[in-house]
C-alpha positions in Angstrom: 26.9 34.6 -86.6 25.6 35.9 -83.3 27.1 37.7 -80.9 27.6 36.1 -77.7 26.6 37.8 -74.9 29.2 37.7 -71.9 28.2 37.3 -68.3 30.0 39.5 -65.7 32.3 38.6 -63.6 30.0 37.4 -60.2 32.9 36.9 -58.0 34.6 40.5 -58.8 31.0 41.9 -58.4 30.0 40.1 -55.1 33.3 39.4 -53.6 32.7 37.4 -50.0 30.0 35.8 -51.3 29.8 32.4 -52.1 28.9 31.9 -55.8 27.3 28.1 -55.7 25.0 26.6 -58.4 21.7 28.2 -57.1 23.1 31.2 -56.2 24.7 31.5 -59.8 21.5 30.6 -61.4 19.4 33.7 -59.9 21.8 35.9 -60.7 21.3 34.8 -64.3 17.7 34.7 -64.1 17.9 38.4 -62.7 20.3 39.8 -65.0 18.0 38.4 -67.8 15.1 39.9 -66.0 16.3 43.1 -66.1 17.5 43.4 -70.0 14.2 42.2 -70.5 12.3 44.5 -68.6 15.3 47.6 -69.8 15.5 46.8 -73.5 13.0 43.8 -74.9 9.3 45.4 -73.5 10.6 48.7 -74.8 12.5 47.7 -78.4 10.2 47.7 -81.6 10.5 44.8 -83.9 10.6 44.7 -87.5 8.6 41.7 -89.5 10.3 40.2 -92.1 8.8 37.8 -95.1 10.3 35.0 -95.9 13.2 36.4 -98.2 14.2 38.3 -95.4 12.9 41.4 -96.6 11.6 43.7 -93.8 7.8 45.0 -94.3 6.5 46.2 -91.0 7.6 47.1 -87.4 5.8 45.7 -84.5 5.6 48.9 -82.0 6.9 47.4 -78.2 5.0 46.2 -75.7 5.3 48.6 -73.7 4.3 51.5 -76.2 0.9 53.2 -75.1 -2.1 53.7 -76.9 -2.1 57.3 -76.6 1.6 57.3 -78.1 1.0 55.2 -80.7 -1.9 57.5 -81.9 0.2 60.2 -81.7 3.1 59.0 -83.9 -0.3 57.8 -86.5 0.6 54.5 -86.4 -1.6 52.6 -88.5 -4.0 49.9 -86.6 -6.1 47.4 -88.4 -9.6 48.1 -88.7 -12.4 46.4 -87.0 -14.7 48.1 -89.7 -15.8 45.7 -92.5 -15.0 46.0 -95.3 -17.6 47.4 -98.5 -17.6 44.0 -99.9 -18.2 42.4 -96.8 -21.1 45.0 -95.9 -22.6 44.1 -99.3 -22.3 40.6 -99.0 -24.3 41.2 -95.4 -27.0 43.1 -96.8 -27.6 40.7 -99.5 -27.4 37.8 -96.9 -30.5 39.7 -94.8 -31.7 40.7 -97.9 -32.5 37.1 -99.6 -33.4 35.8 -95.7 -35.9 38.5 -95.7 -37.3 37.1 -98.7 -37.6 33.6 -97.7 -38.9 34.8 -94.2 -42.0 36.1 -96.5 -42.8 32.7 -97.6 -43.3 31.3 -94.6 -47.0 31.3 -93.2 -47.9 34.0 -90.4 -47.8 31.4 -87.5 -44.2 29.9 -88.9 -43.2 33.8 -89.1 -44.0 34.6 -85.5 -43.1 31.2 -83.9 -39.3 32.7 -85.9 -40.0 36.0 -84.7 -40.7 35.1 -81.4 -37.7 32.9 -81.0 -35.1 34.8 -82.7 -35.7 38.4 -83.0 -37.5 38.9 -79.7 -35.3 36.1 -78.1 -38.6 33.9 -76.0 -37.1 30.7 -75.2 -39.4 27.9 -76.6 -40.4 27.3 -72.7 -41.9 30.9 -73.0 -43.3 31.0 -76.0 -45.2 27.6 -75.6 -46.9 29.3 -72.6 -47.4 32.4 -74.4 -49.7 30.0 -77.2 -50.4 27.3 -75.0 -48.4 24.5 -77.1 -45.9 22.2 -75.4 -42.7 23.0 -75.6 -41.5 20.1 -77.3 -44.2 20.7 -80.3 -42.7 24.1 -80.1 -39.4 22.9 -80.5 -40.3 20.5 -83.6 -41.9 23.3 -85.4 -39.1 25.2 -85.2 -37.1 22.4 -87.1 -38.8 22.1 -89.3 -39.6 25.9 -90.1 -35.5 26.3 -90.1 -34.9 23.2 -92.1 -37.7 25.2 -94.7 -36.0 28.0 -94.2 -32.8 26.3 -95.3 -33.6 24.9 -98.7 -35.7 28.6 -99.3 -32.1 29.7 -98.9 -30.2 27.4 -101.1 -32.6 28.2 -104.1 
């Protein structure tokens, strides 16, 4: 069961004052303003799984970065993993196989757009196409490239 916590005593506190509804309420508010900002920012938490069984503490909010590091808590990394960077490589590895099939003017029209990053506006004056005949290439070439892919 959990403990109740008790209010104090307003009218010993604040005597002469009168203690109506609104008055009352931001006295509450404050009160819980202050344990928050005195005990809840600063208080870790722990992190419990589902059988109640506590595997982790979450540092406060208030803890800094610097302090954290110091203590050597433990942060997740941003880093991929080695699967993950294998899985990548073999990704650009297979699309840099399929980008080989493609004829020189579907490669550079690919090139163009999304290595060197021309809009189709700029690389249609570039050749002198229209932009929309640029734009259907490029459909096409990345619906190719799509079923090159899936083999």
């Amino acid at each position: 069961m959990k403990k109740r916590k008790c209010r104090p005593d307003y009218g010993k506190l604040y005597p002469g004052v009168d203690l109506n509804k609104e008055v009352l309420d931001v006295l509450k508010k404050s009160d819980r303003k202050m344990e928050y900002m005195e005990y809840d920012l600063k208080a870790e938490r722990s992190m419990k799984d589902k059988s109640g069984k506590i595997f982790g503490m979450l540092p406060g909010r208030e803890d800094s970065f610097e302090r954290l590091l110091e203590t050597d808590t433990q942060f997740i990394s941003e880093e991929l993993s080695p699967e993950q960077l294998l899985e990548k490589r073999l990704e650009a590895d297979k699309l840099y196989r399929c980008l080989k099939l493609l004829d020189e003017d579907e490669r550079a029209l690919i090139h163009a757009l999304f290595f060197d990053g021309l809009t189709e506006q700029e690389y249609a004056a570039k050749t002198g196409r229209k932009q929309q005949s640029i734009n259907e290439r490029k459909l096409r070439i990345l619906n190719k490239l799509k079923k090159l892919l899936q083999k």
